[in-house]
N, C-alpha and C positions, 0 to 999 in steps of 0.2 A: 504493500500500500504506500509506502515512503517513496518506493521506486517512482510510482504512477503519480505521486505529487510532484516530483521532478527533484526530488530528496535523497536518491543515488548515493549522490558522491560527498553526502553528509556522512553513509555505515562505515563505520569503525569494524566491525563482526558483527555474525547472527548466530542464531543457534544452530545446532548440530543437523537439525531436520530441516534447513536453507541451505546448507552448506553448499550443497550440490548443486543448487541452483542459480546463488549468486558469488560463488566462487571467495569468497570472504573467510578471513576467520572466523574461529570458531571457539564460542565460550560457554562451551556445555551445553543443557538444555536450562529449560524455563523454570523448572520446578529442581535439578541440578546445574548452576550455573560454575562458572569457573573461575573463581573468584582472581585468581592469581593472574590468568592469563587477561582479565578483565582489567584489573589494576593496573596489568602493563600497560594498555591499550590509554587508559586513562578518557573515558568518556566524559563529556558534560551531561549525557542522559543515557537514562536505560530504560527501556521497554519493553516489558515481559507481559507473560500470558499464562500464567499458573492456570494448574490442575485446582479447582477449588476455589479459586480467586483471589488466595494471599499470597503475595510475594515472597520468595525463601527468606527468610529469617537472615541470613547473611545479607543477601543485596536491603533489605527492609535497616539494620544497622547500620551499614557503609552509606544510603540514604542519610538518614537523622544523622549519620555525624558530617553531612553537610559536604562529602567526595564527589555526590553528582545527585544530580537529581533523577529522581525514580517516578516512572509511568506504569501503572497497570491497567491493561484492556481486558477485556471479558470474552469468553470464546464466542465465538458467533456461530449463532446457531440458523440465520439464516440471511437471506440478501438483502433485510428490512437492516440485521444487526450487523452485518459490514456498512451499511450507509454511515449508521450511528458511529463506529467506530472512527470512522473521518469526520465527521461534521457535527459529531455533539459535544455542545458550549464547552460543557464544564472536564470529559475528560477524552472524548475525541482527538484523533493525532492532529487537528488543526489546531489545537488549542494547543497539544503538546509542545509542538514544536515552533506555535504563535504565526500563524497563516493559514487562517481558514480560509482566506482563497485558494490556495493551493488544493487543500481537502476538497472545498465545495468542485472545485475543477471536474478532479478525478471523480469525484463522486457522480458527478451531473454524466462524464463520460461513458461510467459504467454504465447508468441509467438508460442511455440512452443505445448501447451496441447490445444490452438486454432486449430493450423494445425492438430494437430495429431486427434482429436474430429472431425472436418470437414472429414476428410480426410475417417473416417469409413462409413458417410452419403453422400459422395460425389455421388454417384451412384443411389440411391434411389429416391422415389416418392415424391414431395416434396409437403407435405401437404396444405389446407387452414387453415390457427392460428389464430384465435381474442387472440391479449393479450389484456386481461380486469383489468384496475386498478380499478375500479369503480364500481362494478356487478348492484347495485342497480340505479343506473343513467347512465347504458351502456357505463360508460368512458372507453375509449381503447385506444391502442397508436396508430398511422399510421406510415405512412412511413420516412425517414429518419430522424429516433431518434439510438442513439444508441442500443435499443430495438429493432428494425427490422434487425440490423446490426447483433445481435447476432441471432435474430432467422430465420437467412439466413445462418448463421454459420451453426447453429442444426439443418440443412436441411429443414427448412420449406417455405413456402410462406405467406407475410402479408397479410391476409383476406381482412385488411381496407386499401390496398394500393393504391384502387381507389377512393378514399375521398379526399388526397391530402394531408389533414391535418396533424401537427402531433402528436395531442390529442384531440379526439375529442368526444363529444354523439352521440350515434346512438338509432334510434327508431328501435322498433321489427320489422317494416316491414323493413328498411336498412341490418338487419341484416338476416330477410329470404330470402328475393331478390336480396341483391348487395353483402355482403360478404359471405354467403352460408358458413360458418368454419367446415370444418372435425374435428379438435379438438379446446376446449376452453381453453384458461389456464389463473387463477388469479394469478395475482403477489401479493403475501401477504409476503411477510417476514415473518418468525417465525411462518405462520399461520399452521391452522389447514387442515387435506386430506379431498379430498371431500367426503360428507356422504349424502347419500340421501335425510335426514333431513335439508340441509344447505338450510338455506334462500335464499342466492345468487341463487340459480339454477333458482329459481322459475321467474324470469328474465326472465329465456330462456321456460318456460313452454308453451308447445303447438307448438312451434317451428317445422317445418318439416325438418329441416337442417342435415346435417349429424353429426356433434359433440351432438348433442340433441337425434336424434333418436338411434344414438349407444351408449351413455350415456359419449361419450370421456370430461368428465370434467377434469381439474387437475389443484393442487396448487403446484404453483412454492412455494417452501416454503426455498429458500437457506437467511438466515439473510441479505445477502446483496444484494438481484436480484433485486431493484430496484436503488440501488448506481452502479454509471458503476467505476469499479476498476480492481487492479491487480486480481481480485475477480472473473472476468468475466468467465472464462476458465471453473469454478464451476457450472456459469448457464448455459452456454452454454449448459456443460453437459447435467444439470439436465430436460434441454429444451428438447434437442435430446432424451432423453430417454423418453421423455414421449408423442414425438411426433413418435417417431421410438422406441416401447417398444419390438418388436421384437428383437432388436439391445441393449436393454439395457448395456445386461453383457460384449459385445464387447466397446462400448463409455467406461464405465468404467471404463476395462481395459485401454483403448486405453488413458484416461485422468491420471490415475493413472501411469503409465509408464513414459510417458511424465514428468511429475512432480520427477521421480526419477532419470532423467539424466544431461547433461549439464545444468547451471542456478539456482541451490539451491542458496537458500540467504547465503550472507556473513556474518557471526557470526559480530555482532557489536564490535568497540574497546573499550578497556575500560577506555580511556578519552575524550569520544564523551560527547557533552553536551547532554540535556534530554528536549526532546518536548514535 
């Protein structure tokens, strides 16, 4: 979200689970942070995202004794609560970091390569989707995660939305008999397209369902589709497309354009402090 404010080449480091993505160091996780190699670094802010919603006990100290100042965001649980995390007053990263232009920017951008993405799918047949984190212990998401929220975006319908749940195992008969999926798609980050060879499939081997007998496997492969962020606009896409591949080169389009009108980020000042 820093990135899309145009806040870049403010990071210092991120956590361990960015690493891969923005090529930065690295100072533990959120809820184990790395205090030493943090210190080195010498930040003016830190901004974490605890499990539970308090800050480790270490950065919450080195805080109060006044070494940098500490932000806490809340997990977002869905595309209503990444807007809030940019552009609310009081502890939104526009506030964080003292530019809520910047925030409202990104925010208004996301908003809008959402609508404009939906808006090509609005008319069509809206699939049955297992999203599968889990191939090999049939973990999937369910319903009201921000995960279903986006692939309601990209035109489809949650396969497992009669479970209830909203992560949950399913056995192979749950999933020939109650979700029945036209397409499957693994959330992997950075992973690999499906190949015939892939172990995972073999999960769904013998299956009569429709995503099995028409071979519709696909990996969501966008670095961040399992972090919900200003990011999101990217999987949505990348969802849509692969549930409506007839449509590809229109989404595309249609997410591309978006992203070049009102809402570019605001170039960072250059006496902002550095997160």
């Amino acid at each position: 979200m820093l990135i899309d404010m145009g806040k870049g080449n403010h990071l210092l480091a991120v956590s361990k689970d960015d690493s891969s993505v923005l090529g930065l160091p690295t100072c533990g996780t959120y809820n184990r942070p790395d205090i030493e190699q943090l210190l080195a670094l010498a930040p003016d802010l830190v901004i974490t995202q605890p499990d539970g919603g308090e800050p480790s006990p270490k950065l919450q100290k080195l805080a109060d004794a006044g070494v940098f100042k500490l932000a806490v965001l809340p997990h977002a649980r869905s595309v209503a609560d990444v807007s809030q995390s940019l552009i609310d007053a009081d502890w939104g990263l526009g506030a964080v970091v003292a530019d809520p232009q910047a925030a409202s920017a990104a925010e208004r951008k996301m908003r809008q390569q959402l609508d404009s993405v939906a808006a090509v799918v609005s008319d069509r047949d809206r699939p049955r989707v297992l999203l599968v984190l889990n191939p090999s212990t049939l973990g999937v998401i369910g319903p009201k995660t921000t995960h279903d929220e986006i692939l309601q975006l990209a035109g489809g319908t949650n396969a497992a939305e009669s479970f209830g749940s909203s992560y949950l195992q399913l056995s192979r008969e749950q999933v020939q008999t109650i979700a029945r999926p036209d397409v499957i798609l693994l959330i992997q980050p950075n992973g690999q397209s499906v190949t015939e060879s892939d172990a995972w499939l073999r999960s769904f081997e013998g299956l009569t369902v429709p995503a099995v007998t028409q071979r519709r496997f696909v990996v969501i492969r966008h670095p961040q589709a399992s972090l919900p962020a200003s990011s999101i606009p990217a999987v949505v896409a990348e969802i849509a497309a692969a549930i409506h591949p007839q449509d590809a080169q229109a989404i595309q389009r249609a997410y591309e354009l978006a992203g070049r009108v009102e809402g570019q980020p605001v170039a960072p000042a250059a006496n902002e402090t550095k997160p």
